[in-house]
C-alpha positions in Angstrom: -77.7 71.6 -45.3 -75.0 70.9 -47.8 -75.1 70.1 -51.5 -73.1 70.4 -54.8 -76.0 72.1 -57.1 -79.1 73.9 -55.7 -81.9 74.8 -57.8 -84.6 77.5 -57.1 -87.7 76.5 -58.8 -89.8 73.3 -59.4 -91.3 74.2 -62.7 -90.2 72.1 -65.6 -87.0 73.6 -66.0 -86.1 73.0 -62.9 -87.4 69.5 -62.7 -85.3 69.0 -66.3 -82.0 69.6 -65.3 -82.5 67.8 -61.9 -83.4 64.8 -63.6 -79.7 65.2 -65.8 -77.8 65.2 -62.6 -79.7 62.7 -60.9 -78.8 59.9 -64.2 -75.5 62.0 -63.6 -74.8 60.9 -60.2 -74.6 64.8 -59.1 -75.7 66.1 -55.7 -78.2 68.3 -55.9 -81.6 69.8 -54.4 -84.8 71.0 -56.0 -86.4 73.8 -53.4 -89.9 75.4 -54.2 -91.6 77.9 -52.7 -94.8 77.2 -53.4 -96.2 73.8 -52.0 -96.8 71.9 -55.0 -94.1 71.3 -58.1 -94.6 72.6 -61.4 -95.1 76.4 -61.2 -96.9 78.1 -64.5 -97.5 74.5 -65.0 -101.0 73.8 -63.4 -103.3 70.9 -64.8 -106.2 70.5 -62.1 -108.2 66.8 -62.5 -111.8 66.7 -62.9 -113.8 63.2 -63.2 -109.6 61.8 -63.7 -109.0 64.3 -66.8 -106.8 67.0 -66.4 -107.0 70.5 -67.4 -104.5 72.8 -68.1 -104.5 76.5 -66.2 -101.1 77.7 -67.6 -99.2 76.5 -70.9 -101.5 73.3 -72.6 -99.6 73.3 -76.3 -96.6 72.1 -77.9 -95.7 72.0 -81.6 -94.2 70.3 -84.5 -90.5 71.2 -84.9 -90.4 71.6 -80.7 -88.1 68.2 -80.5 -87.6 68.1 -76.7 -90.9 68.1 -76.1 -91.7 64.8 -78.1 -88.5 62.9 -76.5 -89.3 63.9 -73.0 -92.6 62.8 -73.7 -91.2 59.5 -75.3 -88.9 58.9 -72.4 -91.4 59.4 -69.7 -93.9 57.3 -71.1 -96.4 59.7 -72.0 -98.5 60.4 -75.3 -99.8 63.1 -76.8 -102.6 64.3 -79.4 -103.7 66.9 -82.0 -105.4 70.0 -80.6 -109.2 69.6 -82.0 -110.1 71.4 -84.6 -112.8 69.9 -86.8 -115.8 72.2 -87.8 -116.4 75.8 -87.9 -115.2 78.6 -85.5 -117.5 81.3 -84.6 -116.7 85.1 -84.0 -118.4 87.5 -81.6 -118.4 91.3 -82.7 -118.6 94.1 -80.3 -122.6 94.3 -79.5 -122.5 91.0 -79.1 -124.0 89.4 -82.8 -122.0 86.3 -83.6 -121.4 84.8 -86.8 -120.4 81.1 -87.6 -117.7 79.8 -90.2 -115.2 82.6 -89.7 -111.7 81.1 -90.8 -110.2 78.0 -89.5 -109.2 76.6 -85.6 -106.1 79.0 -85.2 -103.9 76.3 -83.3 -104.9 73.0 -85.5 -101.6 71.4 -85.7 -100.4 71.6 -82.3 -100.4 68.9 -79.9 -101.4 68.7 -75.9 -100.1 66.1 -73.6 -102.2 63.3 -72.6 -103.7 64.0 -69.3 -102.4 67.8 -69.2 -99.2 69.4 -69.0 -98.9 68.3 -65.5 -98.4 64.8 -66.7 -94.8 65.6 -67.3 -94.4 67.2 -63.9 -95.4 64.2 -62.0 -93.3 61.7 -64.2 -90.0 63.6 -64.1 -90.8 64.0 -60.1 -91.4 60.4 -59.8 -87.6 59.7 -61.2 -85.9 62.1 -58.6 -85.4 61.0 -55.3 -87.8 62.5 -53.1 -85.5 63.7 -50.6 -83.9 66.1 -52.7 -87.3 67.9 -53.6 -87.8 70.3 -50.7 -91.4 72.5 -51.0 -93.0 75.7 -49.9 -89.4 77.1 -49.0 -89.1 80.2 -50.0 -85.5 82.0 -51.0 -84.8 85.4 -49.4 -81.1 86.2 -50.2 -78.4 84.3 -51.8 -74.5 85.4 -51.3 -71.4 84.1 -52.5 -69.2 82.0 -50.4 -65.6 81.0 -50.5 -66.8 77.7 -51.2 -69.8 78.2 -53.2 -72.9 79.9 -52.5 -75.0 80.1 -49.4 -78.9 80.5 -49.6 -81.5 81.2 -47.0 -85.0 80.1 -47.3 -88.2 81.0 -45.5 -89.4 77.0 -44.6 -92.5 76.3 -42.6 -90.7 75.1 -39.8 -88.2 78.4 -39.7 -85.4 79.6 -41.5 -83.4 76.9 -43.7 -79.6 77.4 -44.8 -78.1 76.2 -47.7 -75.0 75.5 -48.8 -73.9 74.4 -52.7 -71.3 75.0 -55.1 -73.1 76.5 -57.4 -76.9 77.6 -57.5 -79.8 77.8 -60.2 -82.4 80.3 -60.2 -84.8 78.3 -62.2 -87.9 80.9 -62.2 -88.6 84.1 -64.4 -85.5 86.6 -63.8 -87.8 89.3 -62.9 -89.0 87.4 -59.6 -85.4 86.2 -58.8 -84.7 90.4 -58.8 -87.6 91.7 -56.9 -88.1 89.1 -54.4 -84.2 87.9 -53.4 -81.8 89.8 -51.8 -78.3 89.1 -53.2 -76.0 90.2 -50.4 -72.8 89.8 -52.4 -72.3 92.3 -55.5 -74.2 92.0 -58.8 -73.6 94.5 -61.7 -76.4 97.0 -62.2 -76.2 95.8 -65.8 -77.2 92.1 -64.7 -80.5 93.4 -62.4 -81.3 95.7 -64.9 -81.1 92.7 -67.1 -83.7 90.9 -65.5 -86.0 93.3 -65.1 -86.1 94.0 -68.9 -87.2 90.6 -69.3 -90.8 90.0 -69.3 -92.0 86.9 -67.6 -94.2 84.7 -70.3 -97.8 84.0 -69.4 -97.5 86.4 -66.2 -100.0 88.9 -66.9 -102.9 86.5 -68.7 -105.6 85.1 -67.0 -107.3 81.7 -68.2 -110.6 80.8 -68.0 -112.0 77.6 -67.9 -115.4 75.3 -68.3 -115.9 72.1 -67.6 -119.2 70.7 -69.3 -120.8 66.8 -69.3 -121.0 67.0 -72.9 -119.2 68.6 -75.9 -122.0 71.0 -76.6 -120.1 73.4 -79.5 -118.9 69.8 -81.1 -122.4 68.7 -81.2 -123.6 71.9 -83.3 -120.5 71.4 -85.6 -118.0 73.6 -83.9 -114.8 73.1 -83.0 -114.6 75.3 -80.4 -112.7 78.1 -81.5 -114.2 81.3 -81.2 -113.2 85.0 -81.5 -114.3 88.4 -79.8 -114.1 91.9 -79.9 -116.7 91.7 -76.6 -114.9 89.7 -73.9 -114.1 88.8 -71.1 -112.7 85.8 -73.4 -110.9 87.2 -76.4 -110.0 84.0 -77.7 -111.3 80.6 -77.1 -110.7 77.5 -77.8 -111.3 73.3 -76.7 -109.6 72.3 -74.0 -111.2 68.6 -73.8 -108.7 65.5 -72.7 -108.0 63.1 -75.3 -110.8 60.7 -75.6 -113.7 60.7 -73.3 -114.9 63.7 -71.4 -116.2 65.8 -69.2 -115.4 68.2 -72.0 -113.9 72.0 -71.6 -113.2 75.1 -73.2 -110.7 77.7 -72.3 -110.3 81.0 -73.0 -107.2 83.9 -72.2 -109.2 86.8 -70.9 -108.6 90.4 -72.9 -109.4 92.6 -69.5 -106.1 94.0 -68.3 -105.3 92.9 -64.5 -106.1 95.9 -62.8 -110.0 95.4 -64.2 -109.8 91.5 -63.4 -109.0 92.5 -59.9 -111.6 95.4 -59.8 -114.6 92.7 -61.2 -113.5 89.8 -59.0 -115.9 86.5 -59.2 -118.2 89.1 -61.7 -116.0 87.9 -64.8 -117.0 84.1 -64.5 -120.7 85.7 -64.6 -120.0 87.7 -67.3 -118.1 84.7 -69.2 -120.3 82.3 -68.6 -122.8 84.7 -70.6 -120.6 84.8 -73.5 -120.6 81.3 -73.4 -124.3 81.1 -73.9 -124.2 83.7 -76.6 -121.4 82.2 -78.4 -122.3 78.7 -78.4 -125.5 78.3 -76.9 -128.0 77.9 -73.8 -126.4 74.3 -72.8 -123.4 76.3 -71.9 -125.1 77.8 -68.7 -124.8 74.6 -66.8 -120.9 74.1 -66.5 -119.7 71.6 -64.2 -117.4 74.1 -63.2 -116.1 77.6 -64.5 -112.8 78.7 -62.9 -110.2 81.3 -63.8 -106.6 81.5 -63.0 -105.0 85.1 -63.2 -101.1 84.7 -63.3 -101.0 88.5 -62.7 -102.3 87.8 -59.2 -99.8 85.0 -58.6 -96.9 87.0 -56.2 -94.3 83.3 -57.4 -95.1 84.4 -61.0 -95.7 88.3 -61.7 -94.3 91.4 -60.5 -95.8 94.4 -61.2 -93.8 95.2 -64.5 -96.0 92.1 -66.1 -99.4 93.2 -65.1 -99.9 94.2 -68.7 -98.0 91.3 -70.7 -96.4 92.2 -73.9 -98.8 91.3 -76.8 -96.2 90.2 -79.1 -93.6 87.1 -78.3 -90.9 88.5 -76.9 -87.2 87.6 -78.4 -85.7 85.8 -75.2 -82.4 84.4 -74.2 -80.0 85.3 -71.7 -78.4 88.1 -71.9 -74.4 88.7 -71.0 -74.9 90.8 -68.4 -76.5 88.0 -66.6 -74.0 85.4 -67.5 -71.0 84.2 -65.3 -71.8 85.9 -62.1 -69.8 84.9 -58.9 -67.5 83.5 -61.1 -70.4 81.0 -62.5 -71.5 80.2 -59.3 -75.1 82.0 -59.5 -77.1 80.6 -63.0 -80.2 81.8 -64.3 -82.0 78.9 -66.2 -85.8 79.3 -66.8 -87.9 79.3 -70.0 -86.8 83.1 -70.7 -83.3 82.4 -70.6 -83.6 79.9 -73.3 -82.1 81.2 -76.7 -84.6 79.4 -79.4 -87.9 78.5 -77.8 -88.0 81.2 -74.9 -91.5 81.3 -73.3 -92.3 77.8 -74.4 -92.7 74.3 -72.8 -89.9 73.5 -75.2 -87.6 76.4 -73.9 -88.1 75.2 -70.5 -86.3 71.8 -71.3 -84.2 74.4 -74.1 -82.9 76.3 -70.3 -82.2 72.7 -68.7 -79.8 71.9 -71.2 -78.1 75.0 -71.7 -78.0 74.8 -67.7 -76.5 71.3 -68.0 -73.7 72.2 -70.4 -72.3 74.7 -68.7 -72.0 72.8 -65.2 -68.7 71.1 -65.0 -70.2 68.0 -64.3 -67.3 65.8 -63.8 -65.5 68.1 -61.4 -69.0 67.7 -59.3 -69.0 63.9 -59.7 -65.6 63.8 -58.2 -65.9 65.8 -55.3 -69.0 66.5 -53.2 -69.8 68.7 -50.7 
């Protein structure tokens, strides 16, 4: 299988800079391992809302965000915020109209995050998307690259010009072999980068009714208890069911020890926090990135608690001759870690393809 750009990784980077060299009119192929597009991106419907399991904000001053949205046809809204937050101490007392909603001011995408993964799908062409292939080792050609994948139905060959690792650098270094030489400087590189998101775990409930809204709350809450450190309203739009989400403050090795006990133990802080209607949920689920072998290695059990300062480093810049690019959210220079660096990594991807030498000639 031939083609002039490959790209590892269906997330929104990926997805991004496919869609530029599809208007383009540049070969290319999107292959994911997993069997679904969108990676940390995962918005699961209830009752036709969507909910958002990995990134759900975006912000003011975040400009590709708003024109992707634009372009695709979506909308967007304010993160609610109206009424009083609530704060849980250690033994479990809770007191009411502690400070304001911590992210008032930033915006969610209609329908959850996943709205843009389906849209920006929908304009590729469907035979370039290839899932649940998974890349083993990549080594420099005379002509390019050549790639192997792990594919349901056996092992898949590639060959492009040039490829894009559009996942975290720290799964592009554990998990592929690269059988031609990289500088220890470059895989060093990539493992000093911490994957965003990787070692948090979300939890979410879904309710019939907006129960904390009702008493005057917006949702918000704080604890020094736990599971849920931090918790806030993850409710579509307009209508319901209604939800709220929290990041868990147990590191992964205890998530793993307590297993299905944590959604026991949340949906009890639930109850203290906001009151006895929160023991019904219509569903209370949890997704732990740490667990997640296409997101975290074991360096990002324990994510950092600060944002880290991302880009892409030099050592990792014009290997085999610019033949092998690295081009997800961490590698983006402003907004690293973000939705908005993800679409930050397409374009800095796109500008350093020569896209009219790939125009001219394909594979």
């Amino acid at each position: 299988m031939n083609t002039d750009v490959l790209i590892v990784g269906g997330g929104l980077s990926g997805l991004a800079l496919a869609s530029k060299l599809e208007k383009s009119g540049v070969n290319y192929l999107v292959v994911e391992a997993n069997d679904r597009l969108g990676g940390r991106i995962l918005t699961k419907s209830v009752k036709e809302a969507g909910f958002d399991y990995g990134p759900a904000w975006f912000w003011p001053g975040q400009p590709r965000m708003a024109r992707a949205i634009e372009e695709l046809g979506l909308g967007y809204f304010g993160q609610y915020s109206n009424g009083s937050i609530k704060y849980e101490e250690s033994d479990g007392k809770v007191f009411a109209n502690r400070g304001f909603s911590s992210m008032q001011g930033s915006y969610r995408v209609k329908g959850g995050t996943g709205a843009l993964i389906n849209a920006l799908a929908q304009r590729l062409s469907k035979e370039n998307i290839l899932l649940s292939h998974v890349l083993h080792s990549v080594e420099q050609t005379v002509q390019g690259i050549s790639a192997e994948f792990n594919a349901p139905k056996g092992q898949v060959q590639i060959h492009a010009k040039k490829i894009v690792l559009a996942l975290p650098p720290r799964v592009a270094e554990e998990k592929i072999a690269f059988k031609s030489e990289i500088p220890q400087t470059a895989l060093q590189a990539m493992r000093q980068i911490p994957t965003w998101m990787a070692g948090q775990a979300k939890i979410l409930g879904i309710y019939d009714r907006p129960y904390w809204r009702d008493a005057g709350f917006s949702g918000d809450a704080m604890s020094r208890r736990g599971p849920m450190v931090e918790i806030h309203d993850a409710s579509p739009s307009e209508g319901g069911p209604y939800a709220l989400f929290g990041f868990v403050g147990f590191s992964a090795n205890d998530r793993l020890q307590l297993g299905d006990e944590i959604l026991k133990m949340a949906k009890e802080q639930l109850v203290n926090i906001f009151g006895p209607e929160m023991g019904n949920p219509l569903s209370l689920e949890i997704k732990d990135w740490a667990q997640d072998i296409r997101v975290a290695t074991p360096l990002d059990a324990n994510g950092p608690g600060y944002h880290p300062a991302y880009g892409l480093p030099a050592a990792m810049r014009n290997l085999w001759d610019g033949k092998l690019i690295f081009g997800s959210t961490e590698t983006a220079h402003q907004f690293g870690g973000f939705l908005e660096g993800a679409l930050e990594a397409a374009d800095q991807v796109f500008a350093t393809l020569n896209v009219k030498d790939l125009q001219k000639v394909s594979v």
